[in-house]
N, C-alpha and C positions, 0 to 999 in steps of 0.2 A: 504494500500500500504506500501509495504518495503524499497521502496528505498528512501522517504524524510526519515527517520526516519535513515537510513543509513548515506546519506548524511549529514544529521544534528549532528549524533557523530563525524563525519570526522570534521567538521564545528567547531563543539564544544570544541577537543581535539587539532585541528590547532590553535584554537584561543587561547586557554591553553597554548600553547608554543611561543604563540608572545607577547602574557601578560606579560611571564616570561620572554622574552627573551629582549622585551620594558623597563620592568622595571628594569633590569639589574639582576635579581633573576635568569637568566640561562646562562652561559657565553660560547663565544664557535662562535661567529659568527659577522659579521656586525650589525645585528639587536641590539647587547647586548647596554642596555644605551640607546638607541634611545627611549625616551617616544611616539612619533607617532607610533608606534610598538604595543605599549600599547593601545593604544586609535584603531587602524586598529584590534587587537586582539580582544576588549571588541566588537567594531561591528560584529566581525564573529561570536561570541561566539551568542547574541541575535540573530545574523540569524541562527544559528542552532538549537538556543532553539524553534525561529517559526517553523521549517522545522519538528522539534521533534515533538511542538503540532498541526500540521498539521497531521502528519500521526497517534498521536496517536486519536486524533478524529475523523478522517476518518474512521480509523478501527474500531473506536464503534456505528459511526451512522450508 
């Protein structure tokens, strides 16, 4: 299946920019400086990396 594996870069590149944007490394918004940002961002990131190796295991079993 295509779409966790979709879903999970969406997941992965979200959490990328809350990371940055938590830890004050992207500046530009309410989030900048908020470390709970950081911390909401590293959970998205682990759920899209499950959602990745969901589909890329599915596709091979």
């Amino acid at each position: 299946m295509w779409i966790p594996r979709i879903v999970g870069a969406v997941l992965v590149a979200l959490g990328g920019v809350w990371i940055a944007q938590g830890t004050g490394a992207l500046h530009g918004s309410m989030m900048s400086g908020h470390p709970g940002y950081a911390v909401l961002g590293a959970v998205t990131v682990a759920a899209g990396l499950v959602l990745l190796a969901l589909g890329w295991f599915r596709r091979r079993g």
